[in-house]
PLY file of the C-alpha trace (Angstrom):
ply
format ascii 1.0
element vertex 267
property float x
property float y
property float z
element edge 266
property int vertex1
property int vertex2
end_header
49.12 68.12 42.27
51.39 67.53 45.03
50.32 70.89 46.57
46.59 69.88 46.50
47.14 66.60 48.04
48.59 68.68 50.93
45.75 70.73 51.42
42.92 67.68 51.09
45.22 66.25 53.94
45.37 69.17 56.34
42.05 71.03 55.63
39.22 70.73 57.73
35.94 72.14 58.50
35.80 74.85 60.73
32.54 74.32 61.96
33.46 70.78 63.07
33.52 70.15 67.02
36.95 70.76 68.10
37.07 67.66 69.16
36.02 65.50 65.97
38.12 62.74 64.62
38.57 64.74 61.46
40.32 67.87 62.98
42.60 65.86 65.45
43.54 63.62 62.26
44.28 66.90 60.41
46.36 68.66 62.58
48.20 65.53 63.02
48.99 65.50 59.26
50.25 69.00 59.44
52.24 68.31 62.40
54.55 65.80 60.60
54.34 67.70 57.36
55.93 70.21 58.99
58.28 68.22 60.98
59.31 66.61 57.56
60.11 70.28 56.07
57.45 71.19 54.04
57.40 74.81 55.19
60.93 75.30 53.93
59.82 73.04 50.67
57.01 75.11 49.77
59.10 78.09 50.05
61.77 77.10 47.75
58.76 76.20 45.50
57.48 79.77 45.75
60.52 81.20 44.40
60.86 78.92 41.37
57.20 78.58 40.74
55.31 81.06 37.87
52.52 82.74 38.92
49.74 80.54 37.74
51.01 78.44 40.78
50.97 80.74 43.18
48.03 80.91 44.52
48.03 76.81 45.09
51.24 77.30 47.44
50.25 80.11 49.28
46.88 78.26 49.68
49.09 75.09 50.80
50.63 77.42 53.34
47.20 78.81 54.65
46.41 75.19 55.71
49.95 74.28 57.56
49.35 77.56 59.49
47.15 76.15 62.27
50.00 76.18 64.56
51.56 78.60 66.42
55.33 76.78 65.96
54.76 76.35 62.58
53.67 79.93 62.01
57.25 81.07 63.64
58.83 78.70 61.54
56.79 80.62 58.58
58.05 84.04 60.09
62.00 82.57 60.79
61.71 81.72 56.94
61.07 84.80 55.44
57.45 84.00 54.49
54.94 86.80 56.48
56.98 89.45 54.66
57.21 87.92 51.36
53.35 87.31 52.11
52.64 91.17 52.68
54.64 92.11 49.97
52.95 89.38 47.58
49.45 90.58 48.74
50.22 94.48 48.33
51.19 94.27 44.94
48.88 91.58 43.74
46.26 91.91 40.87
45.29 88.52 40.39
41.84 87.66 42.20
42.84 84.15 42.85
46.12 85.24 44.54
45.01 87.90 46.35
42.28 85.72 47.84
44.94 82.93 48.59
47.27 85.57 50.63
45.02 87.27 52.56
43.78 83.79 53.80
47.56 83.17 54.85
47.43 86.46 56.88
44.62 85.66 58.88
45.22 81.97 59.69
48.78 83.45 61.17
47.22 86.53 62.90
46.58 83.83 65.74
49.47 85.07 66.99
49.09 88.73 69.15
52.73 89.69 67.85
52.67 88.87 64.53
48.34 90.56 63.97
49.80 93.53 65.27
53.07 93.38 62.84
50.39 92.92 59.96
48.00 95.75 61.27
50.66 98.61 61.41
52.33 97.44 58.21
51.77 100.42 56.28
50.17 98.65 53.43
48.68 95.73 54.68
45.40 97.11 55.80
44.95 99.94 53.22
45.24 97.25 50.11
42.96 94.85 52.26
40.11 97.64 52.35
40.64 98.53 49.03
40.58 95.04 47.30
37.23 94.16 49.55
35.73 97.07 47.75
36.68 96.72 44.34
35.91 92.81 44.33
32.80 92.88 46.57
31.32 89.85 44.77
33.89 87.58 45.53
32.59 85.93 49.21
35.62 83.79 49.82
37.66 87.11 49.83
35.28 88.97 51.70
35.22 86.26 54.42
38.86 86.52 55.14
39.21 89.93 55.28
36.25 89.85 57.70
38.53 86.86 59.23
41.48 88.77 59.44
39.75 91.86 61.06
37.97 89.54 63.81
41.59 87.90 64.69
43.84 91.44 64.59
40.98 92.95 66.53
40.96 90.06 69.15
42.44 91.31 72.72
44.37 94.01 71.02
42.51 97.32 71.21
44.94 99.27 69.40
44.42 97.34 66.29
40.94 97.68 66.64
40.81 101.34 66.66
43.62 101.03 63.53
41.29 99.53 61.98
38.51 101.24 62.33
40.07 104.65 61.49
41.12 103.13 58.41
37.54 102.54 57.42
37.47 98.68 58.54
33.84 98.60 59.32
32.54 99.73 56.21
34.05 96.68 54.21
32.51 94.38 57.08
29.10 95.85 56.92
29.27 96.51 53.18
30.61 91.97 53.15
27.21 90.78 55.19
25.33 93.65 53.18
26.11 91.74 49.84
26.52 87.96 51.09
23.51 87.72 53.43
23.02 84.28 52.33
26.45 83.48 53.15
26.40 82.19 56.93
30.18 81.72 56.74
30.73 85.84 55.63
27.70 86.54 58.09
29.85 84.90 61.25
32.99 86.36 60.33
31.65 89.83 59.86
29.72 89.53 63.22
32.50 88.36 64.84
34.70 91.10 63.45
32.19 93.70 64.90
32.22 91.90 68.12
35.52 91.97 68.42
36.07 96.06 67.01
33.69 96.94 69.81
35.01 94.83 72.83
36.99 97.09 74.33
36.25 100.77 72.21
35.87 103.88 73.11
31.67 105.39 73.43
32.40 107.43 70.13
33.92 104.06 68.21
31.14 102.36 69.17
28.60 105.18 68.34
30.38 105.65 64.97
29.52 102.00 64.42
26.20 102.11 65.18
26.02 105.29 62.83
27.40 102.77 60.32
25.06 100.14 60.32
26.32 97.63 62.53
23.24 96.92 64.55
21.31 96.49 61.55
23.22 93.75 59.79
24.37 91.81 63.48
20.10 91.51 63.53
20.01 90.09 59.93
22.76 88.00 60.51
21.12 86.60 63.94
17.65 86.03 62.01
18.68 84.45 59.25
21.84 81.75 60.13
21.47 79.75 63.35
25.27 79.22 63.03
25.26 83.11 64.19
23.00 83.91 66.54
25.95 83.40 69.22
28.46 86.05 67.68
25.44 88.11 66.70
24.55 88.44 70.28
27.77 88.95 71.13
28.17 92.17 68.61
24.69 93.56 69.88
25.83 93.37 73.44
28.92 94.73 73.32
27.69 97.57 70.64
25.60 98.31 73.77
22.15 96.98 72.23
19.32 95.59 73.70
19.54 92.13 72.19
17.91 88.94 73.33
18.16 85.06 72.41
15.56 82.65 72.79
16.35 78.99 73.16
13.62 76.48 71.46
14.07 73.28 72.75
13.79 69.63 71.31
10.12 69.50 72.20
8.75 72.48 70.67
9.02 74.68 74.06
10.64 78.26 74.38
13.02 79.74 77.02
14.08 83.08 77.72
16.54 83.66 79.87
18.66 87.42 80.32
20.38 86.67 77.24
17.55 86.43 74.64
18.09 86.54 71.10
16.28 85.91 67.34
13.03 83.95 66.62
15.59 80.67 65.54
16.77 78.31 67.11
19.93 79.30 69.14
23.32 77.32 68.48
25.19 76.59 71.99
28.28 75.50 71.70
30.38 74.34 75.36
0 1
1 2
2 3
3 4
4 5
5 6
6 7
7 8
8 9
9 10
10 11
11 12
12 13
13 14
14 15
15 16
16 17
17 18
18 19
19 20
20 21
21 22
22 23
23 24
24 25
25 26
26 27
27 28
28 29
29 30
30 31
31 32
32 33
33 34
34 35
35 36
36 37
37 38
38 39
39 40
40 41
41 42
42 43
43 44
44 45
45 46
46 47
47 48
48 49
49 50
50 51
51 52
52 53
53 54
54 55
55 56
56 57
57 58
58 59
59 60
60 61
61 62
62 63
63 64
64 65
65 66
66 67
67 68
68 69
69 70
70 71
71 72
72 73
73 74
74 75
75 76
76 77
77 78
78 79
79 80
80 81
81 82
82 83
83 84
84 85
85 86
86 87
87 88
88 89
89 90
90 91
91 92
92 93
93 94
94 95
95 96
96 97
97 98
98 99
99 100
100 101
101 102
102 103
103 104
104 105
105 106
106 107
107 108
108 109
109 110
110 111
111 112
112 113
113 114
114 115
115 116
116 117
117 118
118 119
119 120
120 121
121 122
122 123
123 124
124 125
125 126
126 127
127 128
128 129
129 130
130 131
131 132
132 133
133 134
134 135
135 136
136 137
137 138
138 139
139 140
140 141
141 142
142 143
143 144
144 145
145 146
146 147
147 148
148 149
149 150
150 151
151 152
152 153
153 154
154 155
155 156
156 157
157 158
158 159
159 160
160 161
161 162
162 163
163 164
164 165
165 166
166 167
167 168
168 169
169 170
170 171
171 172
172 173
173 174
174 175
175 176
176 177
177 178
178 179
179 180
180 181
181 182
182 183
183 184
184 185
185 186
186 187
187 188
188 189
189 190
190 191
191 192
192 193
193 194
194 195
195 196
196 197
197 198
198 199
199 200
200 201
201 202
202 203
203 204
204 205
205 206
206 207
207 208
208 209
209 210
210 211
211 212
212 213
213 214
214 215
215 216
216 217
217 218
218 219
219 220
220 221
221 222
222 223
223 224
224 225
225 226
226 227
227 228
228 229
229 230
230 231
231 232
232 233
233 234
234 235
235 236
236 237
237 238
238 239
239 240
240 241
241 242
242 243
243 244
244 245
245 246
246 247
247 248
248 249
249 250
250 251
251 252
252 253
253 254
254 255
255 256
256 257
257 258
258 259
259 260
260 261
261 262
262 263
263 264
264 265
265 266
């Protein structure tokens, strides 16, 4: 109970503006939660807690994790590794999904996405439990997650990633979930970011792979998209365009056209 009171506090939409009452209120709440201990409380939790509660604290975590300080207060108390370890050797759906949420909320940080990246199990047990629990969206969206942040201004763990077969658990994520506009941004935005800065061959082997295909759907079909699907298609090395349809009915095209929807700016 107490754990779920935490997380009503501190969660928040992530496709709130920024600046919204509701986020600034949140991150507020998990500033003096964690000024009041509750990293080092949940912890001590964690190790006397049985493992029908365990996916409640590590979800509790997940939500605290929205700041770099409190994320290197996570890492000073032991928690990324007990994290990986937790997620390699987990079986349970729930707890699985609950970790690799953790791991992506903390892969903010460039040091710590690359520790996670090159841990030798990390990545192989996220590929494999994508594909043995494809049905399961909310996993599926962090993984995609997870990929998008490790990828982010770090080309070595894109190319990690990649050779490890990354791409086919994003593609095969927007492949099942197209309906899913939350699974459809992260997976776009994980391709984005794979293809940034790759090499001609990556980005031919992802093309190869069907990344142009589903970056397309996702652009069609979610307006909350369009953006990172543009984004994918352009640095893929597509022709891609996105149309703008105003308030009174009218069209604009300008050199970065896109989609017959109507296109989601953000400043």
């Amino acid at each position: 109970t107490a754990c779920n009171f935490v997380i009503i506090l501190c969660r928040f939409d992530d496709f709130r503006q920024s600046s919204g009452p509701s986020v600034a209120s949140g991150h507020d709440t998990v500033l003096e939660l964690s000024r009041c201990g509750m990293v080092f409380v949940l912890k001590d939790w964690l190790e006397r807690a049985s493992s029908r509660l365990s996916p409640t604290l590590w979800t509790t975590l997940r939500v605290l994790a929205v700041h770099d300080d409190i994320v290197q207060s996570m890492v000073a108390a032991g928690l990324l590794e007990a994290c990986m370890q937790a997620f390699i050797g987990a079986e349970d759906i729930d707890l699985a999904i609950s970790l690799v949420g953790l791991l992506r909320n903390v892969s903010a940080n460039d040091d710590i996405k690359t520790t996670i990246c090159f841990h030798p199990n990390v990545l192989p047990c996220a590929i494999e439990t994508c594909r043995m629990h494809i049905d399961q969206a909310l996993l599926q969206e962090h993984v995609c997650g997870l990929f998008a942040a490790m990828a982010l201004r770090k080309p070595k763990n894109a190319t990690h990633i990649l050779q490890y077969g990354g791409i086919d658990v994003v593609i095969a994520a927007m492949l099942k979930h197209v309906k899913n506009a939350t699974v459809q941004r992260q997976g776009a935005l994980a391709i984005r970011n794979l293809a940034s800065r790759s090499s001609h061959i990556e980005r031919e082997m992802m093309l190869h792979q069907g990344s142009q295909r589903v970056l397309e759907q996702a652009g069609l079909t979610h307006a909350s998209c369009v953006d990172e699907a543009y984004a994918g298609l352009r640095d893929l090395g597509c022709k891609a365009t996105k149309t703008t349809i105003h308030e009174d009915g009218t069209t604009s095209s300008g050199p970065q056209l896109f989609g017959e929807v109507q296109s989601n700016f953000r400043a």
